[in-house]
N, C-alpha and C positions, 0 to 999 in steps of 0.2 A: 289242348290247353293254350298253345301259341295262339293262336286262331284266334279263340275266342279275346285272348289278351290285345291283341291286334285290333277287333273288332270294337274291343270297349275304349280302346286308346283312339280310334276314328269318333265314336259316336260322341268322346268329350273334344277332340278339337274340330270337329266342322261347323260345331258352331261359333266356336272363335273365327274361325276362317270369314265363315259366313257373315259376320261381325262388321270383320275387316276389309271388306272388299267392297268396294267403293266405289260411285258411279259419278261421275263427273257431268255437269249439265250446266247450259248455258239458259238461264231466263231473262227474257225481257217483260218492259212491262210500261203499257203506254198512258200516260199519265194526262193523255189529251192536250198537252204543252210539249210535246217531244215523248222520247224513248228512253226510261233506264234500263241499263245490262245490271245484270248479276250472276253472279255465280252460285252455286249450288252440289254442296258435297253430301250423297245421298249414301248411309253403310246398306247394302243387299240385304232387305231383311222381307220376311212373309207377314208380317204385322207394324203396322201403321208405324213409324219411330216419331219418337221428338222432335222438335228444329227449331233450332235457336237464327232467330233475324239478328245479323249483324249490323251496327252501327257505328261508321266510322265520326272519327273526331273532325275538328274544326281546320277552315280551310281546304285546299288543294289534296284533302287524304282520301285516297279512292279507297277500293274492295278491299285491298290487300293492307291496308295501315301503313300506304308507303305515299311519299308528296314530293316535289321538287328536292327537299333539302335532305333527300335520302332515302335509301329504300333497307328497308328493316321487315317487312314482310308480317309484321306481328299478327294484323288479323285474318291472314292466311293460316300461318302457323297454328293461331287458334281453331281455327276449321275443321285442319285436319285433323287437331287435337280432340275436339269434342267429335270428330267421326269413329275414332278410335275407342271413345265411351259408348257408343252407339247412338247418338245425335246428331242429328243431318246440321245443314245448317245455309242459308242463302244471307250472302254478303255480296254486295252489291258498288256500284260506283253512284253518287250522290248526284242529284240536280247540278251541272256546269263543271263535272267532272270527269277526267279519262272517256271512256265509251259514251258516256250519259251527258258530253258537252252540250249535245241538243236539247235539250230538256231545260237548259239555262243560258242562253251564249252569253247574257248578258250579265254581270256581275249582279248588276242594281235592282234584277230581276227575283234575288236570292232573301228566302226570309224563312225564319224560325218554322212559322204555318206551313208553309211550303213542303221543310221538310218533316214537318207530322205526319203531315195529307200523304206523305211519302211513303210514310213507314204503315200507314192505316192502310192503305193501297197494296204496300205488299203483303200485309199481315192476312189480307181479304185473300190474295190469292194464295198463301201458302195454306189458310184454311183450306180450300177448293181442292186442293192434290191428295187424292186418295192414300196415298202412299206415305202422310204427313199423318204426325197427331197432332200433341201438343204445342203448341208454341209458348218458345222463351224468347224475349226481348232483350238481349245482351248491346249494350250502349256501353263507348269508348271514350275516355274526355268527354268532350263538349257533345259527345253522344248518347252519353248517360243523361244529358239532360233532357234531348230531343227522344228518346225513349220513357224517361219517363213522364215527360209530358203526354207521350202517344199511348200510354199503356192503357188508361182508365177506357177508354174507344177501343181498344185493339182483339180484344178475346181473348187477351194472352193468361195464359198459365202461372207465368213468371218474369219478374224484371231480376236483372244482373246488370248495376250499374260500375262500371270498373275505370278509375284514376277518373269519376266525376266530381265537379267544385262541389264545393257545400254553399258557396256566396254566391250573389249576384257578379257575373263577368266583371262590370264597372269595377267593383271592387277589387278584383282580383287584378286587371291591369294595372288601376293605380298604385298597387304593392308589385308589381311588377317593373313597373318604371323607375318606382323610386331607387334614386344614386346611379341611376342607368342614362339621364338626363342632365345635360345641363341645367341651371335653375330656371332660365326663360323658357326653354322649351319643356321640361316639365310641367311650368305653370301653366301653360297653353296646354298640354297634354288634357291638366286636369278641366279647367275650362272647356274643353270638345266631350271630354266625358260626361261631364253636367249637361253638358246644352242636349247629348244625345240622348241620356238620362230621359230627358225631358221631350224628345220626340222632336227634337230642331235640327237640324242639319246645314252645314255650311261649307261651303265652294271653298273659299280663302286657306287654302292649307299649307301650313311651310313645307318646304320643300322637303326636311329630315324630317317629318311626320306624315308623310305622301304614304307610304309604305303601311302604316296601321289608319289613317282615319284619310285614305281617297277617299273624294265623293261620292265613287261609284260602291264603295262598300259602305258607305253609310246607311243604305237604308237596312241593309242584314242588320248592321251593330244598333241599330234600331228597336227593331225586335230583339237580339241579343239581349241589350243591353235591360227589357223591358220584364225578362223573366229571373223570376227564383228559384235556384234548385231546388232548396229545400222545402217550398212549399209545393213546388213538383211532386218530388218524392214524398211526401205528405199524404197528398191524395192520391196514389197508388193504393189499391185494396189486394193485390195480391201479393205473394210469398213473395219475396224480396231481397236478394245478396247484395251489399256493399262490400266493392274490393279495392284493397288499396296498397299499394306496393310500398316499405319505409325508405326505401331508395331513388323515388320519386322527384326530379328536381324540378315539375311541373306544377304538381298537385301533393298536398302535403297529406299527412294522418290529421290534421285537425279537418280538414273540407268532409272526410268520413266521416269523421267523430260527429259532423254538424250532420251530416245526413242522418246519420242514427237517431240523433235527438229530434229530429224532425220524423222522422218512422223509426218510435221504439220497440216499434215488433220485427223490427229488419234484423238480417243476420250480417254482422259486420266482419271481413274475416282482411283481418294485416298479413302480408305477403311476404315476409321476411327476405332484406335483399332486391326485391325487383324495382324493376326503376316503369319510367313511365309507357314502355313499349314492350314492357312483357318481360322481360331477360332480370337475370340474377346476375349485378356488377357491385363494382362495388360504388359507395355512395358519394363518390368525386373524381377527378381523375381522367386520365384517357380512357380506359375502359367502356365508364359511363358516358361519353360522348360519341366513340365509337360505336356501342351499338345501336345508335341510331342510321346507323347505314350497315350494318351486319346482317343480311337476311339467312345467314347460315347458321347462327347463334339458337337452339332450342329458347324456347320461353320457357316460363318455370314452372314444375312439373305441379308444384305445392299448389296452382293457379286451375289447373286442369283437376287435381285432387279434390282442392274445397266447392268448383263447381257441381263435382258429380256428386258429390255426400249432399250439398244442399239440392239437387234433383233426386237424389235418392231419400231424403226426409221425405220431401214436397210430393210424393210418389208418381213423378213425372217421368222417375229415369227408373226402372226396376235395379229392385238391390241385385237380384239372378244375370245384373246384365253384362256385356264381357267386363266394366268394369270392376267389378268385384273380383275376379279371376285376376287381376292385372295390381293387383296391391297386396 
């Protein structure tokens, strides 16, 4: 009777085991303009898994959700998180970032297209890997946008757009600046957004706005400044998660709320507590500015939770899968 009690206690956890055991791999991927690195967290399984393409947000944010101004690790964190559900997942360092500097050296080189052609590029080879099934398109900030521009092209299964605007950028700066400027250079501020607005660029920049509107990034905020989220997300025809943390001092619950109304068959799901890098803090405060350089801090679990239930609706993720064991 022990024996066999033994025997039936092995045959339910190896497959958890087997679940969780995780194979780490380096992809490159040459873009015929250089080389991007990526990472890639694969759970040991006999049948093809899921895998979510990561995309990180705007600026200097490589693989891992970390940039100059702090390392927070979030979309690492995420990785391992959805390998734990049993969804691989390849997240990657961007055109003129970390590993992948080659691919970009040059800032002015950097445009919206660029990083579609990116994600379309990877989404072709994660098809191609036997060991892959479905693909999900998980987009971070300004990567929620750049994912779901690439979605409609990519083959994908699914988009998860997580802390994406609902407005046009232009917009969202200018409510970003305001009271944050003196009034002349605000009013210049808003005059460079108009003129980019409109596809014009110009050399003359003061000196305290060098930092947002260099020459050399003008032609990205170019592009940037030329798309709309929400008519992004619009044309997306597949299953679709809007996430959005209420502790967010980046991205608000209304920029969701505008997503939904622009895809009202989206599943919109509020994060109660998390701010714009994943973590449950609280909604001002040291705390909330600390974890933007805490890469030891878990992300929040509720985050990892509403992903797998909408892969497990969407029948991407099986309900039989370790997740379901693990709630």
């Amino acid at each position: 009777m022990r024996i066999l009690l033994i025997v039936l206690l092995m045959t339910l956890i190896t497959p958890l085991v087997q679940a969780r055991t995780l194979l780490n791999q380096t992809l490159t991927l040459d873009t015929g303009h250089g080389v991007l690195q990526g990472s890639l967290i694969l759970p040991k399984s006999v049948q093809p898994v899921p895998v979510a393409l990561l995309i990180a947000g705007s600026g200097p944010t490589d693989r891992d959700g970390n940039n100059p101004a702090g390392r927070n690790d979030s979309l690492k964190r995420l990785a391992q998180g959805l390998a734990k559900q049993g969804v691989a997942s390849l997240r990657y360092d961007k055109r003129g970032v970390g590993a992948s500097l080659s691919a970009a050296p040059l800032e002015r080189d950097l445009s919206v297209d660029a990083y579609v052609r990116d994600v379309l590029a990877w989404s072709a080879r994660l098809r191609e890997d036997p060991r892959l099934g479905k693909l999900i398109l998980i987009g971070h900030s300004e990567g929620a946008l750049i994912a779901s521009l690439a979605a409609p092209q990519s083959d994908a299964a699914a988009l998860i757009s997580i802390a994406g605007s609902g407005r046009p950028i232009g917009d969202v700066l200018r409510e970003q600046l305001q009271g944050r400027l003196p009034p002349a250079l605000l009013a210049t501020s808003h005059f460079l957004i108009d003129e980019l607005e409109a596809g014009r660029s110009h050399a003359d920049i003061p000196e305290p706005l060098q930092v947002l509107f260099r020459p050399s990034v003008q032609p990205y905020l170019i592009s940037l400044f030329a798309q709309d989220p929400a008519a992004a997300i619009a044309a997306v025809e597949v299953p679709t998660l809007i996430v959005q943390g209420t502790h967010d001092i980046q991205v608000g619950a209304r920029d969701a709320q505008a997503l939904k109304r622009a895809k009202p068959d989206a599943e919109l799901a509020l994060i109660e507590s998390m701010n714009h890098v994943l973590r449950i803090v609280p909604a001002t405060g040291h705390q909330q500015l600390a974890s933007y350089d805490a890469p030891q801090l878990p992300i929040a679990d509720a985050l990892l939770q509403g992903i797998t239930r909408f892969l497990e609706r969407n029948g991407i993720l099986p309900v039989s899968s370790p997740s379901a064991t693990g709630r």
